[in-house]
TISEPA-344748 format. One record per atom (N, C-alpha, C): x, y, z; residue in three letters. Coordinates in steps of 0.001 Angstrom, whole numbers, padded with zeros to 6 digits, always signed. Layout:
% residues N
XYZALA...
END
This chain:
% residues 104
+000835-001172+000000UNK+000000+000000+000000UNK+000887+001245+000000UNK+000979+002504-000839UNK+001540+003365-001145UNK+000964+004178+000050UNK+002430+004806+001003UNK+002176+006027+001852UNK+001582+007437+001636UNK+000589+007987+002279UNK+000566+009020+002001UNK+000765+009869+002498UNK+001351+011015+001372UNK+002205+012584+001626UNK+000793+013385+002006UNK-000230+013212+002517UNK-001532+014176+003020UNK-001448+015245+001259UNK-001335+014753+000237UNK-001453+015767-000762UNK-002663+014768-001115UNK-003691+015754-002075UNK-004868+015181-002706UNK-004521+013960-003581UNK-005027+012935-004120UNK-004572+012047-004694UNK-005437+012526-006884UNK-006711+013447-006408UNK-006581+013910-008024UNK-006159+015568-008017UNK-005953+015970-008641UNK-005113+016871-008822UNK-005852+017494-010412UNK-005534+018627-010352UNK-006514+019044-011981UNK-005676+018907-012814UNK-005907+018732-014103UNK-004994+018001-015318UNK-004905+019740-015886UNK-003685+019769-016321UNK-003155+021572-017143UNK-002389+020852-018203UNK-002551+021579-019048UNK-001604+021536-020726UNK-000495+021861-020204UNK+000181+020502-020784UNK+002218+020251-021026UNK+002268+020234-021883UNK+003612+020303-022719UNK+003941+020358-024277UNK+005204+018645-023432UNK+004673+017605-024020UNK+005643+016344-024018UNK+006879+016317-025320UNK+007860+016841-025162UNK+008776+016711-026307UNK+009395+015344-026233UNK+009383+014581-027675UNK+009568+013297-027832UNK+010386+012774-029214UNK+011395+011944-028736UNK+011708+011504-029762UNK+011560+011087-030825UNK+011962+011443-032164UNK+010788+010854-033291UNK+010771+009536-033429UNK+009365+009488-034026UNK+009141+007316-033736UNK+010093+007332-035427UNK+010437+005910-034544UNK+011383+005360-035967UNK+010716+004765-037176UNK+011173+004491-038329UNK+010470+003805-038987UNK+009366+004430-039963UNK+008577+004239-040503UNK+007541+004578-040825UNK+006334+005162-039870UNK+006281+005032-039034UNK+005481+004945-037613UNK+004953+006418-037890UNK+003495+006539-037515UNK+002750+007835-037651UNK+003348+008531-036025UNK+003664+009888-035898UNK+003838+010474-035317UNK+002749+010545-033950UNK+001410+010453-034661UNK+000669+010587-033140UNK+000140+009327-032521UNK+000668+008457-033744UNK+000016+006886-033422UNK+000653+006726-032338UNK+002448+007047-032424UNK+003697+007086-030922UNK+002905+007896-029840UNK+002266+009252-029891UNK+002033+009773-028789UNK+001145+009208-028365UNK-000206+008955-029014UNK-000912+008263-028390UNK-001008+006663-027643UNK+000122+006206-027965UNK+000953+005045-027519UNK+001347+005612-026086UNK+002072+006632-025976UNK+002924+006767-024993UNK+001726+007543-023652UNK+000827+008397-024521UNK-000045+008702-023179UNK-000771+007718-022833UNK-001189+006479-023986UNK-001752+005521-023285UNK-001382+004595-022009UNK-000234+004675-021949UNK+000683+004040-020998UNK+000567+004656-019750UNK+000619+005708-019673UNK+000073+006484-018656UNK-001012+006459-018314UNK-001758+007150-019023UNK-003415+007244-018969UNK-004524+005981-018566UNK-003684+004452-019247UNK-004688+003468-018908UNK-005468+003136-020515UNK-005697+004486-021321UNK-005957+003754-021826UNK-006141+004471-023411UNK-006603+003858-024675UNK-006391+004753-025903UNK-007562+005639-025864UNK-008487+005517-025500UNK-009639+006932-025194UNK-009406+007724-024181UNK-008615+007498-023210UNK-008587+008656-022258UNK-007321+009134-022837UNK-006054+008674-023831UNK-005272+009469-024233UNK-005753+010362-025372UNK-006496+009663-026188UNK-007603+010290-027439UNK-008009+011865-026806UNK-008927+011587-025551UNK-009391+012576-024873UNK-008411+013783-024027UNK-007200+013507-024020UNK-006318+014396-023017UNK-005470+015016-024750UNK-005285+014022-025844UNK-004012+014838-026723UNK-004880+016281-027400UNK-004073+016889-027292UNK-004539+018869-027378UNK-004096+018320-029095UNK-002638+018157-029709UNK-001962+018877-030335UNK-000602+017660-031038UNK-000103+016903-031826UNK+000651+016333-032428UNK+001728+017352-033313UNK+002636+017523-032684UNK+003904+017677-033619UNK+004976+017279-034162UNK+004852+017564-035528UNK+005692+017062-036570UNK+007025+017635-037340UNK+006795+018953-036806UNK+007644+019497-038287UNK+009053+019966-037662UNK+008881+020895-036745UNK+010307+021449-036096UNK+010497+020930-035180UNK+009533+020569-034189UNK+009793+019574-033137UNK+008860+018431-033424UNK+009325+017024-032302UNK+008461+015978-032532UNK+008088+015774-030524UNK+006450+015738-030597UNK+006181+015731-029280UNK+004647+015811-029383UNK+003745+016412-028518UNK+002761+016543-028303UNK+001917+017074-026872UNK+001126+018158-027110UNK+000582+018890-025909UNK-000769+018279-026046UNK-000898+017879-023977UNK-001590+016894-023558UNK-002189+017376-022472UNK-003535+017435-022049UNK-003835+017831-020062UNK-003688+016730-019555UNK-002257+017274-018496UNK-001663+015975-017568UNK-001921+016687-015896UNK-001849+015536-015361UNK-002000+016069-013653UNK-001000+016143-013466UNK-000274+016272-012434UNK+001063+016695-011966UNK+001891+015141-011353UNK+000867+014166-011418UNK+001178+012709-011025UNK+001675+012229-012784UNK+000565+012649-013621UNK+000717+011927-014660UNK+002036+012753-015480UNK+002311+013817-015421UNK+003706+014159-015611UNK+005128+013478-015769UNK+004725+013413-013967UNK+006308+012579-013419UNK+006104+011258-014182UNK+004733+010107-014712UNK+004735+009122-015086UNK+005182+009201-016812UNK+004909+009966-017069UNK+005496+010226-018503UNK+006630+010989-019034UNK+007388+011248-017967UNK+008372+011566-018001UNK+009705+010541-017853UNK+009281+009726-017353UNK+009874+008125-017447UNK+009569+007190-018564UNK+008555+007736-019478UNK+008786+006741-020507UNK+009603+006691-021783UNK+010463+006051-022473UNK+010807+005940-023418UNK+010772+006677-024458UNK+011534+007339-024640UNK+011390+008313-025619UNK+011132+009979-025039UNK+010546+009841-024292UNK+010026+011237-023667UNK+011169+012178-023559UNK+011452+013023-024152UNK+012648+014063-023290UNK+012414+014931-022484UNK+011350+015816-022653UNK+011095+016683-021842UNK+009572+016649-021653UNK+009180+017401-020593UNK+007700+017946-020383UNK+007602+019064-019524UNK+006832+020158-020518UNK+006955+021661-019818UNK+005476+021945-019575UNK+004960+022795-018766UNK+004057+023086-018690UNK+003754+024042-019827UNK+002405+024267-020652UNK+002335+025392-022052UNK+001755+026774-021091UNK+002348+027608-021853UNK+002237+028895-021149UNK+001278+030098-022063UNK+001111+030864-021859UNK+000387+031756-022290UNK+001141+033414-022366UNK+001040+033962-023850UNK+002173+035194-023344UNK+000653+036311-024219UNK+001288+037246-023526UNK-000116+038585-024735UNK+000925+039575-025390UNK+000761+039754-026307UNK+000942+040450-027530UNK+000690+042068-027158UNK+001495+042801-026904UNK+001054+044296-026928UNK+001318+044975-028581UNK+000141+045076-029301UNK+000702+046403-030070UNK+000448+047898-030119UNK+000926+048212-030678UNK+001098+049687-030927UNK+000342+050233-030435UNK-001293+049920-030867UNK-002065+050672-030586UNK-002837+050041-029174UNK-001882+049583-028675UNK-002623+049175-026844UNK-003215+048451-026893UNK-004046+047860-027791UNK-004922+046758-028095UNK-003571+045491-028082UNK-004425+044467-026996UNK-003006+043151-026987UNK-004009+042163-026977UNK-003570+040848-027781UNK-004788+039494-027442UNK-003549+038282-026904UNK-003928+037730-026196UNK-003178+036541-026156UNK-003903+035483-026767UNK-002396+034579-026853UNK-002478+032976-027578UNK-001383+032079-026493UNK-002084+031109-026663UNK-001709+029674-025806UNK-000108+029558-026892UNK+000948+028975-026006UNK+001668+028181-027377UNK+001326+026816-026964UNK+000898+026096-028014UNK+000633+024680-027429UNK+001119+023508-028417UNK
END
């Protein structure tokens, strides 16, 4: 039976950007991510349901809503290099008018 640290055991899931090694081979790019959150997640619909975002071109990875448990678990898998939380920046122009965008 796993001890507990008195921290909540669910935790709210926030957009990470998972940067990942590219799958080898022929292998579809999100077929791997969705492989790899499945592993985590339990299962291919709840990774279906958490992937935001598949990237291909300059980087290879994918932005996902992870809890702060499911993080540290996918951060141990194979391939994974990094996982950042996605941030949000706003745009000021000229004329004072600013909108923000997610990078995700």
């Amino acid at each position: 039976m796993a001890e507990s640290t008195g921290a909540t055991t669910t935790s709210e899931a926030k957009v990470h950007i998972v940067y990942t090694e590219k799958p080898t081979g022929n292998e579809d790019p999100k077929s791997a991510h969705l492989r790899t959150l499945s592993t985590v997640l339990g299962s291919e619909e709840a990774a279906n349901d958490a992937l935001i975002y598949t990237y291909k071109e300059a980087a290879t990875g994918f932005s996902a809503k992870l809890t702060p448990e499911q993080v540290d678990e996918i951060s141990k898998q194979p391939g994974v290099i990094q996982v950042v939380p996605s941030q949000t920046y706003k745009l000021h122009t000229a004329g004072g008018v600013g909108g923000g965008f997610k990078l995700h």
